[in-house]
C-alpha positions, 0 to 999 in steps of 0.5 A: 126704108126696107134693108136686106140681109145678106141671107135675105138678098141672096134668097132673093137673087138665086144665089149664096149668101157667098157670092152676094158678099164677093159682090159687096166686097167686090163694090157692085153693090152698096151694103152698110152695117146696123147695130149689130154689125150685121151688113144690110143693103139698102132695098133701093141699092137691091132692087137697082141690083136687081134690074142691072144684074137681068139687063146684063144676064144672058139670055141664052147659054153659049151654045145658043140654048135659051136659059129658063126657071122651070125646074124637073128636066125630062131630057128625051126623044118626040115620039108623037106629034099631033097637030090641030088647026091651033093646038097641038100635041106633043109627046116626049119618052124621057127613059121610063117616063112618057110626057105629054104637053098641049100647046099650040100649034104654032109653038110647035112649028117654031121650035121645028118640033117633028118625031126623032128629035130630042127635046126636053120636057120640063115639069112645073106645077101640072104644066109640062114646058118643051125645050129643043135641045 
């Protein structure tokens, strides 16, 4: 069976490697130490980490704001909003920097998205994300 180091499983969860001994230490997950002494946890223990740790995580933060991966912020104010029948097209002035993001329509609506709010774009890969902020 697949054992994890301490490093390793720390990788894996977005964390230090000191917060994943706090939670060893602590007893909410399972480690054991092979040969040299190495503490390793068990990939059936992890991956059951894993799924209890994103059960219990909260999906937003406590302001309401919905949390999210997408890294590159670009905090800023809509200064166009062009709508089709199902795609749309919003800008964003972040400082210096003007973005633009196709998505659809709907999208658009949901998030309420209109000309003088602030919003925030988020850049990953060459997609850019919009959060109402």
């Amino acid at each position: 069976m697949q054992s994890y180091t301490i490093g390793q499983a720390a990788r894996l969860l977005g964390v230090s490697p000191d917060t994943v001994r706090r939670w060893a230490d602590g007893g909410r997950v399972a480690t054991h130490r092979d040969d040299a002494g190495r503490r390793l946890i068990e990939g059936r223990d992890l991956a059951a980490f894993c799924v209890e740790m994103a059960q219990n995580e909260p999906q937003s933060d406590e302001d309401g704001a919905p949390r999210t991966s997408v890294r590159n912020a670009f905090p800023g104010i809509v200064t166009a909003v062009k709508l089709g029948d199902v795609a749309a097209q919003v800008e964003i002035q972040s400082g210096p920097h003007r973005l633009v993001s196709l998505l659809t329509r709907e999208a658009v609506e949901e998030l309420g998205l209109e000309v003088g709010m602030r919003a925030t774009a988020r850049v990953k890969s060459t997609n850019v994300h919009i959060d109402r902020t």
